[in-house]
C-alpha positions in Angstrom: -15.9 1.9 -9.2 -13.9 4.0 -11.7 -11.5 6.2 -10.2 -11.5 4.4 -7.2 -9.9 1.4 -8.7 -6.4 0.1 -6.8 -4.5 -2.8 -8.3 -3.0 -5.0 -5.9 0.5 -4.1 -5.1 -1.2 -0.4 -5.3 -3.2 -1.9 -2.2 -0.3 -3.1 -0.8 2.0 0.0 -0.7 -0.5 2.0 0.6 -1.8 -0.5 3.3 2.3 -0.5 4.0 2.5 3.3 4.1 0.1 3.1 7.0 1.9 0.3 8.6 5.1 2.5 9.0 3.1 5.5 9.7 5.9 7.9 10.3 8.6 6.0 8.8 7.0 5.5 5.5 10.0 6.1 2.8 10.6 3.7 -0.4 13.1 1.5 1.2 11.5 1.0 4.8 8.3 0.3 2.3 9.8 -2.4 0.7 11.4 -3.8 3.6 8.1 -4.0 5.1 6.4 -5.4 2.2 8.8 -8.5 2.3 8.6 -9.2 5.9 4.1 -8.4 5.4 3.9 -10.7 2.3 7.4 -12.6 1.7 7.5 -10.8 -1.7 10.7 -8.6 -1.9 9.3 -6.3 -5.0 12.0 -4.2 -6.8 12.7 -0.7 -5.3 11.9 0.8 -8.7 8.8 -0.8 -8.6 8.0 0.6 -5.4 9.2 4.2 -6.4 6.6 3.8 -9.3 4.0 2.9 -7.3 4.2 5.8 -4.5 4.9 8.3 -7.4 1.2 6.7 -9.4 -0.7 6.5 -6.0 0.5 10.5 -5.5 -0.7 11.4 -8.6 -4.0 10.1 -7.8 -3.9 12.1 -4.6 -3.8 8.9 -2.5 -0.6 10.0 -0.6 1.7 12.9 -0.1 5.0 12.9 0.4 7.9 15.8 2.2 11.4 15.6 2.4 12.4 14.5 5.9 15.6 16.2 8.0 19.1 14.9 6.7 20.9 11.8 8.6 24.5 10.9 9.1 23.3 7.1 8.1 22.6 8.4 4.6 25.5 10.8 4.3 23.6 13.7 4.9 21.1 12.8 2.3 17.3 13.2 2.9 14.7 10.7 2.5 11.4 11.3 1.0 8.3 10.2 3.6 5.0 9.3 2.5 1.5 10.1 4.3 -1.8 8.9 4.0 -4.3 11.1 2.6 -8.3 10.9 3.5 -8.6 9.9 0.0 -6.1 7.2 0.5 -7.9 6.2 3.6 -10.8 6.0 1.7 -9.8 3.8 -1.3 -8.5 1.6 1.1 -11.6 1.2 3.3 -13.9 0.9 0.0 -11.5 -1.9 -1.2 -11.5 -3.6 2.3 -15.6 -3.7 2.0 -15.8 -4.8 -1.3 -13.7 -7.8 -0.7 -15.3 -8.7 2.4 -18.3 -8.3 1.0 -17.3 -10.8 -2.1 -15.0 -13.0 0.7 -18.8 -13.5 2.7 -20.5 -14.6 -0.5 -18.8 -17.1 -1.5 -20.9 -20.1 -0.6 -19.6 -22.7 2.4 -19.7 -25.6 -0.1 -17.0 -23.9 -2.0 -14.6 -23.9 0.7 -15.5 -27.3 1.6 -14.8 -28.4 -1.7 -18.1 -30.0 -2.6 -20.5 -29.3 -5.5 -23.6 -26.5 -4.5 
């Protein structure tokens, strides 16, 4: 699993990146986040994040057009990379994979 490796709020970014699609910048991220999970992280946290996942070429990112809403300034969108896709779909097996094994008479809160 080395290299492939995503800690959870990792996961969670990039999962949201793909929720926005388009729209994916730090602050629509983190407003995303909160309404997906209720958690309303830190906007520094979620720059750190996107700039960590980009280094592991998980995500790229391009300056979008300028808006009046920001005073001219422009925002900084993310994309999905096939790696990105990847990592995701890898983690989303594995857990499923772990989620299926864990015996019934766990869940039922009984003794195996």
């Amino acid at each position: 699993m080395k290299g492939t490796y995503l800690g959870e709020f990792e996961e969670l970014v990039l999962l949201t990146v793909g929720i926005l699609n388009d729209d994916a910048h730090a602050l629509a991220i983190q407003r995303e986040l909160k309404n997906q999970s209720g958690r309303q992280p830190m906007i520094s946290s979620v720059h750190k994040v996107l700039v960590r996942l980009e280094d592991k070429s998980y995500l790229t990112s391009k300056m979008g057009g300028a808006t009046a809403e920001r005073g001219g300034r422009r925002k900084r969108l993310y994309e999905m990379t096939a790696a990105g896709k990847k990592v995701l779909a890898t983690s989303r097996e594995l857990r499923n994979k772990m989620w299926d094994n864990v015996p019934q008479v766990v869940w039922e809160g009984g003794k195996p």
